[in-house]
N, C-alpha and C positions, 0 to 999 in steps of 0.2 A: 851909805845905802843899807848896809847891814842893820845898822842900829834902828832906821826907821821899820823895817820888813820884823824884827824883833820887836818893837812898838808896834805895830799892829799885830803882831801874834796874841801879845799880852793883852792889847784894850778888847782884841776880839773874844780872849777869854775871861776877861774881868765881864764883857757884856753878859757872857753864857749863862755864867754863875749870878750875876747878878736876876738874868730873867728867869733860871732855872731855879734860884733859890727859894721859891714860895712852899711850905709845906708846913702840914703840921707834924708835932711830936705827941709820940704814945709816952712817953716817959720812960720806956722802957732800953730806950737806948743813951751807949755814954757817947759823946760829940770828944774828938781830941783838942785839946787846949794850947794855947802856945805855952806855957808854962808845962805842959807834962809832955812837950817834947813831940807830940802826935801821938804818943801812945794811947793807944784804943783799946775795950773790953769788947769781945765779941757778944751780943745781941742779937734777939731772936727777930727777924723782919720776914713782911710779907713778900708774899711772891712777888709781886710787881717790882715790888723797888728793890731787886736785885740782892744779892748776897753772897758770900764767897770770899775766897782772898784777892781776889782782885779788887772789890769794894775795898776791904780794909786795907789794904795797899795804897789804894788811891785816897780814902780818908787821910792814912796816917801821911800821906803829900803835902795833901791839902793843909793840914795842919803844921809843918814845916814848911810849907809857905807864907801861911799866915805868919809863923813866928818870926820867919825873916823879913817880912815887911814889917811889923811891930818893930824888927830891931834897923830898922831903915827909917823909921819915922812915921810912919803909918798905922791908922788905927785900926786895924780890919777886924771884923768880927770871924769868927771861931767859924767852924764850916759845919755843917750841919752830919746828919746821920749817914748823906749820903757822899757827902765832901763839899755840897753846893757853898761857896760861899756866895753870902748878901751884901752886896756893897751901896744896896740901896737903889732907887732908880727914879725916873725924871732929871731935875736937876742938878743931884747929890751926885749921881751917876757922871753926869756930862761935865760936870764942876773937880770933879776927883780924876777921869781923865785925862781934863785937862793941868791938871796942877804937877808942876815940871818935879818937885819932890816925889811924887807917886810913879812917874816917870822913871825916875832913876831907879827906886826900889823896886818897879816891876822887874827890868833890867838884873837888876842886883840879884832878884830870886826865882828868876827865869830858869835857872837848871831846877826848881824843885817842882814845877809845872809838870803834870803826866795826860796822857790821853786819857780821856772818859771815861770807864768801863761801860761796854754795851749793856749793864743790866743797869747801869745807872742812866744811861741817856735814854731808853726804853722806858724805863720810872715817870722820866719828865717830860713824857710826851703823852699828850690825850689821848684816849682811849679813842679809836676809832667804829663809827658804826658801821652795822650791817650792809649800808648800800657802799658804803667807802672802803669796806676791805672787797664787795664784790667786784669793784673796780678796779683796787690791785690786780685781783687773780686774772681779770679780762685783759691786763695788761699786760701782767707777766704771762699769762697763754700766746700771747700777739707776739711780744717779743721773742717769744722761746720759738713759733710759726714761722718767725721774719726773718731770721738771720742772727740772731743771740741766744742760740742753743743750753748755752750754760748761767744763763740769765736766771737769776734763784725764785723759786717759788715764795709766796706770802705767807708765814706763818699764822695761825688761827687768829692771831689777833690785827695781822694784816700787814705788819710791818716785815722788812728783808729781813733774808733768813743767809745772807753769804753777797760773796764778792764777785762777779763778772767780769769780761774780757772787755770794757768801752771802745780798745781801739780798731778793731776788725773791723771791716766793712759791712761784714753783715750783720754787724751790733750797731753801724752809724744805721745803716738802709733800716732796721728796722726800728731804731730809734723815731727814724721820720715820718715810719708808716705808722707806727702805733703811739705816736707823740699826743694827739686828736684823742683820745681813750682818757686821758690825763689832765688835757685841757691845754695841750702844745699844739699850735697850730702845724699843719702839715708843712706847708710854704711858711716863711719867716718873711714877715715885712722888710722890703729893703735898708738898711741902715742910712743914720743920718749922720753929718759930722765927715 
């Protein structure tokens, strides 16, 4: 049971990186290689796509993961500026997957797997417009109204800015009241099955 809940940890983050992987390069940055170990130079990047040592920490992961799947049998490409790696997608994707050798190696380098850094997952997410962050804020006003007092406000660009209490009741009650703002229906259709 274990192995399987560790199999989907991994293919959930092969998918991540794989859809997260699209970007361009300024040339201005070094990518860590499996042969140099992950070691990285630090470069100059823009605001959006994040920067810090938490970036280069999760780069220089990323690139020890790579290396230990290469040394597992696997061809994985090098992870980019931000850590994303590309494993390709459509068919490559659901083909590699499934291929019981990738399997084992995910397995195999599963300890070198880290969390995201929020300036990276922030990076790889569209920019939001004007009427869509208006709608955070109408939400997170609702919520903060309804019963989720410590419910974080939207940062200028509209996305969370902090962590909340989901289990209290009056973070469910106003989950339900202000669901409808978001596009959650108030009442939830009865389930089937």
């Amino acid at each position: 049971m274990r192995t399987n809940r560790v199999l989907l940890a991994v293919a959930a983050s092969v998918m991540a990186f794989a859809l997260t992987g699209c970007g361009g390069d300024d040339g201005g940055s070094k990518v860590p290689t499996a042969a140099s170990g992950g070691a990285t130079t630090a470069s100059g990047s823009s605001a959006g796509n994040g920067s810090g040592d938490d970036v280069a920490a999760y780069v220089a992961a990323q690139g020890k993961y790579v290396k230990c799947l290469r040394e597992n049998g696997i061809d994985a490409p090098d992870p980019d500026a931000q850590g994303n790696i590309d494993f390709g997608g459509g068919d490559n994707l659901r083909a590699l997957k499934k291929d019981p050798k990738f399997k084992t190696a995910s397995v195999a380098c599963a300890e070198y797997l880290t969390a995201v850094p929020e300036s990276v997952e922030k990076g790889n997410q569209p920019a939001l417009t004007a009427a869509q962050i208006k709608v955070k804020q109408e939400y997170a006003t609702c919520m903060q109204k309804n019963g989720a007092a410590d419910f974080p406000d939207p940062g200028a660009d509209g996305l969370g800015q902090g962590e909340w209490d989901q289990t209290s009741a009056g973070a469910k009650r106003a989950t339900r009241v202000c669901g409808p703002i978001i596009g959650v229906p108030a009442t939830a259709a009865p389930g089937k099955g």
